[in-house]
ZAZA-959822 format. One record per residue (C-alpha): x, y, z; residue in one letter. Coordinates in pm, whole numbers, plus 50000, padded with zeros to 5 digits. Example, Ala and Ser with C-alpha at 12.3 -4.5 7.8 and 13.67 -1.06 7.14 Angstrom:
! ZAZA-959822
512304955050780A
513674989450714S
//
This chain:
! ZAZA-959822
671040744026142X
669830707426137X
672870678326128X
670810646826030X
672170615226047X
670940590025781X
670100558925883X
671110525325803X
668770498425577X
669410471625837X
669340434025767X
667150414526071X
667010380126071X
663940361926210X
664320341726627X
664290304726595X
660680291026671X
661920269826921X
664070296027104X
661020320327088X
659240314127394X
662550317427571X
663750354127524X
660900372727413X
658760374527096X
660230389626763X
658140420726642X
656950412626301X
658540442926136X
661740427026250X
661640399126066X
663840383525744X
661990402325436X
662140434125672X
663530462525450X
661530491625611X
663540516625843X
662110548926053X
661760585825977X
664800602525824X
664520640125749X
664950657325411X
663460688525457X
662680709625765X
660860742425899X
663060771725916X
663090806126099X
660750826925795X
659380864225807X
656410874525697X
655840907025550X
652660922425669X
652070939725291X
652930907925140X
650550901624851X
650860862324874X
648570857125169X
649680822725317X
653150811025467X
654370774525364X
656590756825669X
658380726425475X
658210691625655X
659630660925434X
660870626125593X
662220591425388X
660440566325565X
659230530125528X
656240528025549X
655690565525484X
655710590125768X
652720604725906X
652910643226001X
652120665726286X
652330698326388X
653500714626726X
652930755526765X
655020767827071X
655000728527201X
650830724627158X
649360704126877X
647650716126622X
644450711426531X
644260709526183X
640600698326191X
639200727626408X
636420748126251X
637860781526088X
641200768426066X
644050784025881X
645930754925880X
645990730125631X
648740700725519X
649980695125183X
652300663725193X
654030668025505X
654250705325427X
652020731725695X
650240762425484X
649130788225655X
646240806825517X
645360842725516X
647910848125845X
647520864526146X
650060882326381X
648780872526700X
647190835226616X
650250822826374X
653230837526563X
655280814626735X
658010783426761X
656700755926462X
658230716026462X
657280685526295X
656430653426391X
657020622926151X
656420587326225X
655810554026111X
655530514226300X
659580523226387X
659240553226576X
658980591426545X
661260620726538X
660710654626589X
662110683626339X
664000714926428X
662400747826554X
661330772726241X
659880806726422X
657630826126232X
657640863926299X
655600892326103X
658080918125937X
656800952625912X
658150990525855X
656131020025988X
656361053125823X
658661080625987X
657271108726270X
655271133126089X
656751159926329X
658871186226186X
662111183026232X
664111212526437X
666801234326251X
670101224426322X
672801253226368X
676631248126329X
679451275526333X
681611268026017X
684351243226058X
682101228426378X
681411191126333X
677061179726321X
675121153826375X
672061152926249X
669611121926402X
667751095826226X
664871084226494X
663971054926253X
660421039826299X
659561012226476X
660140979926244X
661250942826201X
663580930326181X
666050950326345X
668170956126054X
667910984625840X
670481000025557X
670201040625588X
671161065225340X
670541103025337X
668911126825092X
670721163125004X
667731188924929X
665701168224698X
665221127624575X
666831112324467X
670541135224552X
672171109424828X
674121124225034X
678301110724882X
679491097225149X
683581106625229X
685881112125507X
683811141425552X
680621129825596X
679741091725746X
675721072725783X
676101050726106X
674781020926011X
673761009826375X
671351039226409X
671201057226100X
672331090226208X
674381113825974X
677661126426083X
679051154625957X
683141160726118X
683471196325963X
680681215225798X
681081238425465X
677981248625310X
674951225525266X
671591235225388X
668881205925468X
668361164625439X
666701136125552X
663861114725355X
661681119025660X
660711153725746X
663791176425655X
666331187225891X
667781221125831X
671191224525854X
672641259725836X
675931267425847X
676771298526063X
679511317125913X
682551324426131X
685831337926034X
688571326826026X
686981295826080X
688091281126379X
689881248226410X
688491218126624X
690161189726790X
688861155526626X
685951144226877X
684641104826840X
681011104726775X
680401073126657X
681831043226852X
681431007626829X
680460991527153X
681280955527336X
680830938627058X
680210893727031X
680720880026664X
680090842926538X
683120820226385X
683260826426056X
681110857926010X
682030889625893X
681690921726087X
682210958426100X
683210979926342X
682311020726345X
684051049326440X
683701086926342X
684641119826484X
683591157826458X
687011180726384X
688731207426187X
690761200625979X
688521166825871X
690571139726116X
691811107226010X
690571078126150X
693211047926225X
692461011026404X
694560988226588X
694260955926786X
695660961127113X
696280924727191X
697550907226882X
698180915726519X
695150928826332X
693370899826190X
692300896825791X
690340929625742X
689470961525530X
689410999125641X
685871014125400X
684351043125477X
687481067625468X
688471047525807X
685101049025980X
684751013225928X
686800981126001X
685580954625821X
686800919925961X
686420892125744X
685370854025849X
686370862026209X
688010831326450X
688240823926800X
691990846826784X
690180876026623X
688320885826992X
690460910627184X
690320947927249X
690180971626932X
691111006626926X
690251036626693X
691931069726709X
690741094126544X
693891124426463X
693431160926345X
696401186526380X
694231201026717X
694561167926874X
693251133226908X
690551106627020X
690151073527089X
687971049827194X
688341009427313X
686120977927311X
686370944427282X
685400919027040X
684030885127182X
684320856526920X
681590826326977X
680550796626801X
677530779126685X
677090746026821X
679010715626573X
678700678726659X
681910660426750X
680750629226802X
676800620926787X
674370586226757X
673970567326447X
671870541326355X
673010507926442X
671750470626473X
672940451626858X
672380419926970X
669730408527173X
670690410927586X
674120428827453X
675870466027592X
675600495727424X
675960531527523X
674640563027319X
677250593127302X
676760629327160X
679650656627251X
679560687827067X
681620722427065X
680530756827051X
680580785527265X
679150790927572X
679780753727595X
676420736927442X
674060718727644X
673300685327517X
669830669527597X
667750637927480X
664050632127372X
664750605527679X
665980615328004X
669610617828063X
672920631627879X
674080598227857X
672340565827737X
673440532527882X
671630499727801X
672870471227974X
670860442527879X
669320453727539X
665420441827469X
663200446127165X
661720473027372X
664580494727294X
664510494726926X
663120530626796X
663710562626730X
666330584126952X
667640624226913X
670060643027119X
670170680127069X
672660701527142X
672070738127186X
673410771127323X
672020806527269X
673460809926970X
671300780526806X
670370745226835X
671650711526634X
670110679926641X
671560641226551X
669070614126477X
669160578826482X
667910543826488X
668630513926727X
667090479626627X
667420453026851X
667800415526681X
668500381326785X
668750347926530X
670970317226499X
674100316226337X
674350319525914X
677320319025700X
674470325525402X
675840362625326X
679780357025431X
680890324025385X
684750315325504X
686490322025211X
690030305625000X
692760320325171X
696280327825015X
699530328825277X
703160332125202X
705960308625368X
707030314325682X
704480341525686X
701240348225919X
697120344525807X
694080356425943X
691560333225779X
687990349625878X
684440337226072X
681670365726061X
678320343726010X
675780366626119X
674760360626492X
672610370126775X
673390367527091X
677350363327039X
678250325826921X
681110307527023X
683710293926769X
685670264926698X
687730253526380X
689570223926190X
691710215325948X
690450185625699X
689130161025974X
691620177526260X
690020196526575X
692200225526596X
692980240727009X
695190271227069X
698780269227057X
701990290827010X
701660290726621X
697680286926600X
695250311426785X
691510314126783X
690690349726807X
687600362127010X
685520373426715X
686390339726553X
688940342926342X
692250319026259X
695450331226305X
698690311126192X
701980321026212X
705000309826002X
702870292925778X
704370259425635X
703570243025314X
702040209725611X
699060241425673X
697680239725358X
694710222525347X
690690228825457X
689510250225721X
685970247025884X
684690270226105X
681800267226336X
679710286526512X
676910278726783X
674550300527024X
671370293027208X
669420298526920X
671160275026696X
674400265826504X
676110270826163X
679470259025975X
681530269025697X
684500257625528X
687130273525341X
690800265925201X
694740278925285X
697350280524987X
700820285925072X
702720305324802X
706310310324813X
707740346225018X
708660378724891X
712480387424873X
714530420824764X
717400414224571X
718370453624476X
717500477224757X
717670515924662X
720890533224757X
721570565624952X
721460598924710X
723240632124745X
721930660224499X
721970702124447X
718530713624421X
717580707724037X
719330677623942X
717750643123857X
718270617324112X
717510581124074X
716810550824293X
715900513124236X
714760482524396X
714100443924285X
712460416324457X
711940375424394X
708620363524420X
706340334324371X
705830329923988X
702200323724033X
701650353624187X
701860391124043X
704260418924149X
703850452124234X
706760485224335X
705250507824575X
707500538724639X
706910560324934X
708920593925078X
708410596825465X
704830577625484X
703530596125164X
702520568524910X
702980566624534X
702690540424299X
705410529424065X
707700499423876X
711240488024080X
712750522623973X
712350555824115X
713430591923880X
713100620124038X
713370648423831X
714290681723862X
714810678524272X
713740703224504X
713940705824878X
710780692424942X
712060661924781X
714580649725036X
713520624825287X
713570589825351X
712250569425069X
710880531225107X
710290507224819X
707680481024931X
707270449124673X
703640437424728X
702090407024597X
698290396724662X
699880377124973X
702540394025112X
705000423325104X
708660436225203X
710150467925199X
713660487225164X
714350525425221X
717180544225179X
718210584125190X
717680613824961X
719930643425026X
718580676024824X
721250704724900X
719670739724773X
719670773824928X
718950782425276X
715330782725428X
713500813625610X
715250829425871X
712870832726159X
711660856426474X
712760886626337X
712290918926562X
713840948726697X
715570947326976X
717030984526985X
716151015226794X
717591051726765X
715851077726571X
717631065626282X
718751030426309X
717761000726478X
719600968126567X
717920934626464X
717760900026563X
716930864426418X
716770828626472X
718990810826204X
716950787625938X
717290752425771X
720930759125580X
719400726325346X
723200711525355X
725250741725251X
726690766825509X
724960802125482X
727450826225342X
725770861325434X
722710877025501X
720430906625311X
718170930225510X
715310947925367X
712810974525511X
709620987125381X
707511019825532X
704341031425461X
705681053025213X
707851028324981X
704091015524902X
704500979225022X
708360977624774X
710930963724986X
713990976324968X
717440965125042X
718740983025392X
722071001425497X
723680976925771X
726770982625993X
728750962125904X
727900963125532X
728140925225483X
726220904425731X
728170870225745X
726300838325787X
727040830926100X
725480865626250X
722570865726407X
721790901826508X
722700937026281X
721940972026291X
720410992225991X
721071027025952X
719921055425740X
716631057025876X
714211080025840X
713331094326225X
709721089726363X
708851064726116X
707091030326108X
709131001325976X
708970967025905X
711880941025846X
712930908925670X
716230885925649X
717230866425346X
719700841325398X
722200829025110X
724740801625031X
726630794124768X
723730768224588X
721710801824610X
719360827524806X
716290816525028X
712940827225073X
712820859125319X
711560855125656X
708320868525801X
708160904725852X
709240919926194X
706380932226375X
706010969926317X
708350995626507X
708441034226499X
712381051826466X
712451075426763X
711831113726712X
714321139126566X
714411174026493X
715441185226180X
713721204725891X
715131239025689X
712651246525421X
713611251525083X
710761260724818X
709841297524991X
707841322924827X
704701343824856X
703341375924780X
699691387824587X
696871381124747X
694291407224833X
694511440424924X
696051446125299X
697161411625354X
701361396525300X
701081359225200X
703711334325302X
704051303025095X
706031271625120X
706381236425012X
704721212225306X
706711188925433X
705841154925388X
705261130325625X
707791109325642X
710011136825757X
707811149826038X
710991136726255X
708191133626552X
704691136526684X
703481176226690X
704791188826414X
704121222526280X
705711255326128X
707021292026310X
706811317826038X
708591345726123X
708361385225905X
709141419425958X
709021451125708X
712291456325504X
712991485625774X
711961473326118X
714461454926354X
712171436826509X
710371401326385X
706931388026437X
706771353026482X
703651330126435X
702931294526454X
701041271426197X
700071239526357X
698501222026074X
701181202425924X
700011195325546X
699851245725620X
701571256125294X
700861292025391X
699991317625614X
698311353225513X
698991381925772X
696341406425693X
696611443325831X
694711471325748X
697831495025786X
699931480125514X
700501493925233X
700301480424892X
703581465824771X
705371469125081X
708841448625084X
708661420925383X
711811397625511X
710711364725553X
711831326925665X
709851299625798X
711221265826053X
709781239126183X
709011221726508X
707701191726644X
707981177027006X
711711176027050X
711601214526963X
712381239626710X
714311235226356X
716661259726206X
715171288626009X
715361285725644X
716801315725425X
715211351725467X
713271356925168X
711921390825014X
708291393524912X
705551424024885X
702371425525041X
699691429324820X
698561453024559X
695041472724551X
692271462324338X
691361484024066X
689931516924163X
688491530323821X
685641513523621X
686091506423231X
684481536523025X
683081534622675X
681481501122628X
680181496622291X
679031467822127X
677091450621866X
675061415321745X
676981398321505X
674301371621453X
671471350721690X
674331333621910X
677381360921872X
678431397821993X
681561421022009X
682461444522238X
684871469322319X
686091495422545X
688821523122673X
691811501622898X
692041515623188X
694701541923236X
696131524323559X
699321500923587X
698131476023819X
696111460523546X
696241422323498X
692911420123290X
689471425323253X
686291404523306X
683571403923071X
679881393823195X
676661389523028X
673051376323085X
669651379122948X
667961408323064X
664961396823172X
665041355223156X
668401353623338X
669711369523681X
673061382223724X
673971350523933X
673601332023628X
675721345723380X
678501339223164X
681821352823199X
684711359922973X
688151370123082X
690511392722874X
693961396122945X
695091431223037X
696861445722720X
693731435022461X
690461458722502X
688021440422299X
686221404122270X
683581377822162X
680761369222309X
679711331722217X
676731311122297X
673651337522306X
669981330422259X
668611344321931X
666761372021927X
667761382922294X
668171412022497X
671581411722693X
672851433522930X
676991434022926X
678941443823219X
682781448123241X
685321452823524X
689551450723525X
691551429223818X
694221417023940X
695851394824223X
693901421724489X
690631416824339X
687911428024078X
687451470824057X
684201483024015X
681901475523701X
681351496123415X
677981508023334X
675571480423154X
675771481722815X
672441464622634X
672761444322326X
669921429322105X
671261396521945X
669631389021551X
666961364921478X
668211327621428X
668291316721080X
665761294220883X
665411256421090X
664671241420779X
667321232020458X
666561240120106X
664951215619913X
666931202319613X
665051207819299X
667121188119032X
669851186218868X
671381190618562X
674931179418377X
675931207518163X
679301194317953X
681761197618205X
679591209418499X
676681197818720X
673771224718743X
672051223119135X
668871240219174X
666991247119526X
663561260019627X
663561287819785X
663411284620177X
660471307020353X
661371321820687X
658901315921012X
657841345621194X
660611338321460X
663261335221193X
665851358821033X
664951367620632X
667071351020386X
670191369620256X
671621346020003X
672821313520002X
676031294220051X
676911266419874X
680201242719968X
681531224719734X
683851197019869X
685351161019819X
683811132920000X
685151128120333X
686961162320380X
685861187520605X
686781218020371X
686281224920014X
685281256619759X
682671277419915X
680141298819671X
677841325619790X
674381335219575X
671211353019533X
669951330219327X
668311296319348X
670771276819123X
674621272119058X
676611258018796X
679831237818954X
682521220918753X
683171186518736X
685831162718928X
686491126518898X
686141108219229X
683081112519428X
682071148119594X
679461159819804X
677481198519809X
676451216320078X
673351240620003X
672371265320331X
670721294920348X
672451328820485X
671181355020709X
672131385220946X
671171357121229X
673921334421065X
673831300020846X
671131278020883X
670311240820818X
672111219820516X
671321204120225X
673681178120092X
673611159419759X
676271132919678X
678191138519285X
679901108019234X
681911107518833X
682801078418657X
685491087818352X
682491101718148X
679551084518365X
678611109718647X
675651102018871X
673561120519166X
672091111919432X
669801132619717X
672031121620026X
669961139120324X
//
């Protein structure tokens, strides 16, 4: 916020004693070993919140200033001192630094500056506020039921408690925490007040973190279709330069609408559409970026919008502002601050006035000044120091110096001696007063000017300077050194873009003096010897180039001309200047041809639906020649947004394209026959239509929809109905007169708002078939083990059979809701149940379907699944080699209660790193296996009714004769 201006170490030099009782006494701190300055600030107070739960029970405001002598501090609350001595203060100061202790909201609250000061002056800091943050809990009033048909848009409220500051980030909860509500095009959190928008409702039942809102969907059907309704709009809205902002916008609707922005007054600035649309997201805005914004939101029922505008300000900035600076005793001087910002910032001094004029300048107005400059958005500051001198002249820190000048040339040979008030000046040469004349000048500020210097002005130069305080001289010498010629100026150059052009330049200069080339193309500088390579030319590259020979003392310069012929520049102001519903005529402004006549032109267009590709247009004529300047593409798709670009060519090549057109929509056309047509199924009593949607970018015009038009295979006359949801791909006609598999003529067309489309090709299709009507008889079944079942039954003795579904649960830990499901097709009349509990009682239901539906259920059959088998693996015993085979013995494993009794056991005998190998089954507690080379691994489980339980493994690992084992788990 702060814009501090450092100040200036300033050298003073003491008043001559004798000239002292004349203007005024020197202040001691003004004298010649004076190196101390006034306060400069390096840290300040800034705006800080406190939180009231904060467990660090002080606030630190930072004051530091650079001063010499140090600063001294104080402390302004709301423009009063502050007391740091009072009794029960919580105040204290660390450095320059204010603590707060233990703080209170209604004592500490407030606007807080610094003071800082020393024998030069004072300044005061910027404002730093300090406010108490805080968060109340929510209402603990319960929250009413909210009721919305289906397909209805809701809006349920937030009512956030009171807090600070104002902003908050608000998210939703779905039944329990932590289940956020997703948020989607469906559903949208308004940021601004934290309310929850829902544009068409499905199923969900309550939220909120506070008390719960209800939300209960009311069923209604068909559910009814809504026009998209704004809910959330973003109002008048003022941003800062170079912030970024969002905009909001949501509406209520069925189907779900689509939100879209514009800027009605220019193009859209640098932004990002989040939130499924609802927000616009505008990115380091600028003074441009204000204007009137637009959402609409767009469902197939219709459409909403909604307009504000954006106001664009600015933070105060300093244009010009005071710095510290040393005058003269008795001189002018005027103090100036101008900043920008908007609303235009009010500038104000410490000191009366806006403007600060001192005519006759006294040690009375050395100090400390400020201006600040402020407008609601903020405030700036600049800071500086004026110190007010006067001593006699002094050549002891810039003596006149040895000056070099080149024949027939012109010198400045410089007087500064340090000075207050002004001195006047006088000079000579050796013993030679010197008076202005047309070759020799005395400037104001006491310099020498000579012009066409002769070898006669060399010699010794004394200048001298005198005021009422006293006088000072200083001498100095002139050498004249011979001029600076060019004897090879650079030549004119014509070359294609990519060639190597190449340019030099000499010069004849005094021997005693060194040389240096200095190249430069239109102003630009660059450094190099008497010859120039360009390499690899571009167009960039062409221009007027100067050599400049430069020695200590003088310099003289040559140019000539680079001609870079490439291929043409940017065509530019391209827009549409007529438009059909499938063409449109361009124009252009011709670009830079860079030396080679333009031969032809390309168009190219690019839609929303080519996915930012640009592709090369259809023009009439084909070829665009180069002198053209307006052409008309063709082949366009009707109601659909374009943009535009030229490329120009020659025969050294083809440009860069121009800017894109601004955007323009074809004009609406009618014209759609459908072509994928189908339908039929469905459930019982109803004739589906299907079709393929049309997409977009053949809509043709605003208002599209279909006409779908069917009659039984016997009846003359056709019912016609109209789908006006665009992305429809169907339409079921349900009746409770029609009879299954009846035979239907279809065909479908479109419209939109320049009327209908032709009909597409009648189609045949049947209404649907009935559901089953007979339940499956004779359901047996049995366990196979703790986790598996069978089951079976008689198929049903009808022909509208697709399948059957197969359901089962746990009797008495599961409900029906919950269970699993198996589907069998229709010609197979038996299955597997996976994934049981052991040792479970399961009821099994089955029932056949088809497209209609599900028939009726059979009657529950009850199945007892077996005990799991043992949890825990054999335990190896030892083993044995026995000649040409390894002998494996086990313990015997000991069921639990819970646990199926042991069968036998299975032992699986396979090569390391394979999944399959020999399998043996057993009674007893050993087995004898043969021996492989290579290294093998066994497998030793016990069996049961309740299935295989947990492994044993042991690693064999053979080595020619050599074999070795080892427990692996």
């Amino acid at each position: 916020m702060l814009n501090l201006t450092l100040l200036l170490h300033l050298l003073v030099l003491l008043l001559s004693p004798a000239d002292a009782s004349f203007h005024g006494e020197v202040p001691d701190f003004y004298g010649d070993e004076a190196t101390g300055y006034g306060p400069v600030f390096e840290e300040q107070p800034v705006d800080t919140i406190y939180p009231e739960e904060s467990p660090e029970a002080k606030i630190t405001l930072n004051c530091r200033a650079r001063a010499n002598p140090p600063a001294t501090y104080k402390w302004k609350l709301n423009n009063m001192e502050i007391d740091l001595n009072e009794e029960g203060s919580h105040y204290s100061l660390v450095g320059g630094n204010l603590v707060i202790n233990n703080p209170i909201k209604t004592k500490h609250e407030g606007n807080y500056s610094c003071l800082a000061s020393n024998m030069y002056g004072a300044l005061i800091s910027q404002v730093g506020s300090v406010q108490f943050g805080y968060l109340d809990l929510f209402s603990s009033e319960e929250r009413e039921t909210v009721k919305v048909k289906e397909g209805q848009g809701a809006v349920l409220l937030c009512a956030p408690p009171p807090h600070h500051p104002a902003e908050l980030s608000f998210r939703w909860i779905l039944n329990e925490f932590p289940t956020f509500i997703p948020l989607d095009k469906r559903r949208f959190v308004s940021q601004s007040n934290g309310n929850l928008y829902i544009s068409k409702v499905d199923s969900i039942s309550k939220s909120v973190f506070s008390n719960y809102i209800p939300l209960m969907p009311q069923a209604e059907r068909p559910i009814r279709k809504y026009p998209a309704d704004l809910n959330v709009k973003f109002p008048d809205t003022t941003a800062l330069v170079g912030q970024n902002i969002t905009l909001e916008c949501f509406a209520l609707g069925n189907p779900v609408p689509e939100i879209h922005w514009k800027k009605l007054d220019g193009p859209m600035p640098n932004h990002e559409i989040r939130m499924a649309g609802a927000h616009l997201h505008l990115y380091n805005v600028q003074f441009e970026d204000g204007g009137t914004y637009r959402c609409e939101a767009v469902n197939s029922r219709g459409k909403d919008y909604h307009t504000a505008r954006l106001s664009v300000e600015a933070f105060p900035e300093w244009v010009e502002h005071i710095n510290s600076i040393e005058k003269d005793l008795n001189s002018e001087y005027t103090m100036s601050c101008i900043a920008t910002g908007k609303p235009k910032p009010h500038i104000r001094w410490l000191k009366n006035g806006e403007l600060m004029r001192f005519s006759s300048l006294t040690f009375d107005d050395s100090g400390m000044y400020q201006c600040i400059a402020e407008n609601h958005h903020g405030v700036i500051y600049a800071n500086a120091e004026l110190r007010v001198f006067a001593c006699a002249p002094t050549f002891e820190h810039n003596p006149v110096k040895r000056v070099l000048a080149a024949k027939n040339g012109r010198v400045v040979i410089e007087c500064r001696p340090k000075a207050a008030p002004k001195p006047t000046f006088s000079w000579s040469k050796d013993t030679e007063l010197l008076s202005n004349s047309t070759r020799v000048f005395i400037w104001e500020d006491g310099s020498l000017e000579i012009l066409n210097v002769t070898r006669a002005d060399e010699g010794r130069y004394t200048c001298f300077a005198e005021n009422d305080r006293g006088k000072a001289n200083s001498t100095g010498s002139l050498l004249v050194t011979e001029s600076t010629k060019i004897t090879l100026a650079p030549s004119n150059a014509d070359v294609k873009v990519g060639e190597n052009a190449w340019m030099q330049c000499a010069a004849l200069h005094d021997p005693s003096l060194d040389i240096t080339f200095i190249w430069s193309l239109d102003g630009r500088n660059g450094s190099s010897n008497g010859e120039l390579l360009i390499k690899n030319a571009q167009l960039k590259h062409a221009g007027r180039y100067t050599c400049t020979a430069q020695t200590p003392v003088d310099n003289i310069t040559a140019s000539a001309h680079l001609v870079v012929r490439g291929p043409p520049g940017a065509p530019g102001g391209v827009r549409v200047i007529n438009k059909t519903d499938k063409s449109v005529t361009l124009q252009w402004s011709r670009g830079a041809d860079n030396h080679s006549p333009i031969s032809k032109y390309t168009i190219q267009y690019r839609n929303s639906f080519s996915k930012d590709v640009w592709k090369n247009a259809t023009t009439s004529p084909a070829d665009v020649e180069g002198n053209a300047e307006t052409s008309t593409v063709k082949d366009l798709f009707p109601w659909t947004e374009y943009e535009f670009r030229v490329i120009a060519t020659n025969t050294l090549g083809t440009g860069e394209p121009s800017s894109p057109s601004p955007k323009e929509k074809t004009l609406e056309f009618l014209w759609w026959r459908p072509r994928t047509f189908g339908g039929g199924g469905g459930t019982s009593r109803e004739l589906t239509i299907t079709w393929t949607p049309v997409q977009p970018q053949y809509y043709y015009g605003p208002n599209f929809g279909y006409i779908v038009a069917f009659r039984p295979q016997d009846d003359y006359q056709w019912r016609r109905v109209i789908v006006a949801d665009p992305q429809a791909n169907r339409y079921v006609h349900k009746e409770s007169s029609i009879p299954p598999l009846t035979q239907f003529q279809v065909k479908v067309k479109a419209f939109n708002s320049k009327g209908e489309g032709p009909y597409s090709l009648t189609a045949i299709i049947y209404s649907a078939q009935d559901a089953p009507s007979e339940a499956p008889v004779n359901v047996n079944g049995r366990a196979l083990s703790a986790t598996e079942a069978i089951v079976w039954w008689l198929p049903l003795s009808q022909s509208n059979i697709d399948g059957y579904q197969v359901k089962y649960w746990r009797n008495q830990e599961d409900s029906e809701g919950g269970a699993q499901r198996v589907v069998v097709p229709g010609k197979e009349n038996h299955t597997r149940l996976e994934g049981m509990k052991p040792d479970s009682s399961y009821l099994i239901e089955i029932r056949g379907y088809n497209s209609a539906g599900y028939g009726p259920p059979s009657e529950h059959l009850q199945v007892h699944t077996k005990k799991p088998p043992p949890s825990r693996p054999p335990t190896i015993l030892g083993t044995k080699l026995k000649g040409q085979s390894v002998n494996i013995a086990w313990e015997h494993v000991e069921p639990l209660d819970n646990e199926a009794s042991i069968d036998g056991y299975k032992v699986l005998y396979r090569q390391q790193g394979s999944s399959t190998g020999t399998l043996y089954t057993t009674s007893r507690r050993y087995i004898d296996l043969p021996l492989h080379d290579g290294d093998y691994v066994v497998e030793v489980r016990a069996h049961t009714e309740g299935g295989d339980g947990a492994d044993h493994q042991i690693g064999v690992y053979v080595l020619d004769v050599l074999c070795v084992l080892d427990v692996l788990c």
